[in-house]
NUROPA-956660 format. One line per field, with one value per residue (C-alpha): residue number from 0; residue in three letters; y, x, z. Coordinates in Angstrom, 2 decimals. Layout:
<sites>
nr [NUM,...] $
rest [ALA,...] $
yy [Y,...] $
xx [X,...] $
zz [Z,...] $
</sites>
This chain:
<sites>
nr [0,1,2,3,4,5,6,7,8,9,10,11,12,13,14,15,16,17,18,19,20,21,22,23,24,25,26,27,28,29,30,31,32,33,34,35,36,37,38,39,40,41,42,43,44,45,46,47,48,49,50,51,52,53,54,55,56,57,58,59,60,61,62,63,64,65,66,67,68,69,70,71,72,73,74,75,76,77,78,79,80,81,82,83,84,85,86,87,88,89,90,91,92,93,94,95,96,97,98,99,100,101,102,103,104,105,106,107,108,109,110,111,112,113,114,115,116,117,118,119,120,121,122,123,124,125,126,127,128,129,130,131,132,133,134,135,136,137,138,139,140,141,142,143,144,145,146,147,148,149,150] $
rest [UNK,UNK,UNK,UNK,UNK,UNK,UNK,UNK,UNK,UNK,UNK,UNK,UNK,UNK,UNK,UNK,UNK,UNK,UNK,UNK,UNK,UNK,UNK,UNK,UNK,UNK,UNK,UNK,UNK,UNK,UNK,UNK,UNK,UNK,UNK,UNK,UNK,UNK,UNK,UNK,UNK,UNK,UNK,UNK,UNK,UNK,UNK,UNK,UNK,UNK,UNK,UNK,UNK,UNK,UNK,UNK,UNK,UNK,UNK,UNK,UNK,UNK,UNK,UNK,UNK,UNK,UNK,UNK,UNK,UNK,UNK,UNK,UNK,UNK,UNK,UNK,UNK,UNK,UNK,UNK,UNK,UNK,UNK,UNK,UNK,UNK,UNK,UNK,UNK,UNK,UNK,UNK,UNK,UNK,UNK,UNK,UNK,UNK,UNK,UNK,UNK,UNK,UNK,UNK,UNK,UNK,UNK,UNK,UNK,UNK,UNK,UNK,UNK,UNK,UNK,UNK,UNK,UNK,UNK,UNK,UNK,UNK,UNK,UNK,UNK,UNK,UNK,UNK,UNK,UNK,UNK,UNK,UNK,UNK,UNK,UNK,UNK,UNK,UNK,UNK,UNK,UNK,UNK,UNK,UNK,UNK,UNK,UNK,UNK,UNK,UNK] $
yy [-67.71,-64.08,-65.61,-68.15,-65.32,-63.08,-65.98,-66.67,-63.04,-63.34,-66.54,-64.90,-61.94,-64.27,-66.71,-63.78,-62.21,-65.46,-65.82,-62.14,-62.22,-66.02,-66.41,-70.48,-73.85,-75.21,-78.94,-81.26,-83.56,-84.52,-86.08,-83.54,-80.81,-77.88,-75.33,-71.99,-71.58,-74.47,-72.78,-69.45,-71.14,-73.39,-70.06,-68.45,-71.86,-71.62,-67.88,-67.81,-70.49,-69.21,-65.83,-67.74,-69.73,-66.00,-64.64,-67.04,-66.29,-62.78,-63.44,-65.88,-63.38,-60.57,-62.83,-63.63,-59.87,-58.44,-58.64,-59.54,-62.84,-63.36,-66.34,-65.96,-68.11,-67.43,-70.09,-71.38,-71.05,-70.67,-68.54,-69.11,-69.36,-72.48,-73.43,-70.89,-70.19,-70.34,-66.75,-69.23,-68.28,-71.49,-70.54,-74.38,-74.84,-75.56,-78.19,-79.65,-80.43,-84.01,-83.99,-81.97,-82.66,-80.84,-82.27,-81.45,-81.50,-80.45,-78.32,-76.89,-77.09,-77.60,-77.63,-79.51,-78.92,-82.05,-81.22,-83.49,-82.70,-79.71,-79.42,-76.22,-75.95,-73.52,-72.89,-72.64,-69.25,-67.76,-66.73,-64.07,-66.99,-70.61,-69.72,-67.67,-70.51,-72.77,-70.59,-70.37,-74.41,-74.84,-72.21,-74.19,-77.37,-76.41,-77.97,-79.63,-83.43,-85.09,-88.23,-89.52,-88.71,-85.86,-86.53] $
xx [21.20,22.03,23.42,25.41,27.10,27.65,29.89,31.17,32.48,33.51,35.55,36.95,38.18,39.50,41.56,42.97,43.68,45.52,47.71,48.56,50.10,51.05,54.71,53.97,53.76,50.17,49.36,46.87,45.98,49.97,48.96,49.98,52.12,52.53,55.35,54.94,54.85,52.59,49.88,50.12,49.16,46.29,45.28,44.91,43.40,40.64,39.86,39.53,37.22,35.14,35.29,34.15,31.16,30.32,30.23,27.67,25.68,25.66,25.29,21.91,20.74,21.05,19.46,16.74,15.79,16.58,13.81,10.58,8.98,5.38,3.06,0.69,-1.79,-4.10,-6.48,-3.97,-0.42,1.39,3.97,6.54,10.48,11.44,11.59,12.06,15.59,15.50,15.97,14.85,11.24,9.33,5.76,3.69,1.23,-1.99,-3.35,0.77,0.03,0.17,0.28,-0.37,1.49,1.35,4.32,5.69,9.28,10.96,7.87,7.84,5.07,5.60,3.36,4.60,3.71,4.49,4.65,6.63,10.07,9.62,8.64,8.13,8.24,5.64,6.36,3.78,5.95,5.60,2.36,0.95,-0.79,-1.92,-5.65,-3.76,-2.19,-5.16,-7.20,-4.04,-4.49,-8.04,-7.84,-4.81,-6.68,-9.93,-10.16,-7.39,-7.91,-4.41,-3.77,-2.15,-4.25,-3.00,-1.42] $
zz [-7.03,-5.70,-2.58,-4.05,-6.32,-3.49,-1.62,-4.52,-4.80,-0.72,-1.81,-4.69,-2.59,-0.15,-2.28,-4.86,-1.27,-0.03,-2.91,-2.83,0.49,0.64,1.91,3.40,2.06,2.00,4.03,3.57,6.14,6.34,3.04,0.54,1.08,-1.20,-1.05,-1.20,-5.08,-5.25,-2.34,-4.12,-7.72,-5.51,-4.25,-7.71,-8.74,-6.13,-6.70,-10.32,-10.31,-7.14,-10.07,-12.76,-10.50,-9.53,-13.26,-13.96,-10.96,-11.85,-15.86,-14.76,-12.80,-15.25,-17.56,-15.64,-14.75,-18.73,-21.10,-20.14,-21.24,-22.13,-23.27,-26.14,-26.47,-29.68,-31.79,-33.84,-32.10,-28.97,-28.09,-25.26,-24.07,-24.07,-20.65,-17.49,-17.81,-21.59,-23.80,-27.12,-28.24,-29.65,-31.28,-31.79,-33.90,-31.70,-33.83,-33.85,-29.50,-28.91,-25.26,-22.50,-19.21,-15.68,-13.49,-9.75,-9.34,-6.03,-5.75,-8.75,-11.20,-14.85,-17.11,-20.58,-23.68,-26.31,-30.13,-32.80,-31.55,-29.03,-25.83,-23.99,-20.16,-18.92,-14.70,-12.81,-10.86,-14.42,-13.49,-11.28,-9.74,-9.21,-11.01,-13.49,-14.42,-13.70,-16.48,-18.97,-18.61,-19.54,-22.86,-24.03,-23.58,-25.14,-28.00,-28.10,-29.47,-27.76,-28.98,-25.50,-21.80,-19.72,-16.73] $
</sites>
């Protein structure tokens, strides 16, 4: 994410840059052909979106890095954001699970927690470790009577 913001940032430069200093038409492939109003606007075009892709680089990251998120797991609820990128807090009743569900996508472990109408997305990088997580697992499935298998 940091590096795609930070070319984002060299693209904006470069396009605001362009269109600055632009004093020649613009050619595509002998296709299209833009004149030299037309190649400063593209270049404008070009660097306030590469600006806007970079805000939201920079916003996520910020994000991601502001306030800490925790888990808490107790005997009756649990406590989590809502998925990884997710500021939203969802607390679930324990005795409300209905399904328990530990998936692998692009290498990234999941673990899914099924209630009537919510779902929280608990990664497995969340933790300080696989067994962290491994542990954090097993307490949330004790005694926990889950009306579908987990898989």
């Amino acid at each position: 994410m940091a590096l795609t913001a930070i070319f984002m940032l060299i693209c904006t430069w470069a396009f605001f840059t362009a269109a600055i200093g632009n004093d020649q038409g613009l050619q595509f492939d002998r296709t299209i052909t833009l004149s030299v109003q037309g190649a400063t606007i593209f270049y404008w075009a070009l660097g306030l979106f590469c600006a806007a892709v970079a805000t939201m680089g920079v916003l996520a990251i910020v994000r991601a890095f502001g306030k800490p998120r925790f888990i808490v797991l107790n005997d009756e609820t649990l406590t989590a954001p809502k998925s990884q990128i997710s500021s939203k807090i969802i607390t679930l009743k324990r005795a409300d699970i209905t399904r328990l569900r530990v998936i692998t996508v692009f290498g990234q472990t999941v673990l899914r927690v099924h209630n009537h109408g919510k779902t929280l997305e608990i990664a497995v990088a969340g933790f300080a470790s696989r067994e962290d997580f491994d542990e954090f697992y097993k307490r949330l499935e004790k005694g926990l009577e889950l009306s579908q298998p987990n898989s």
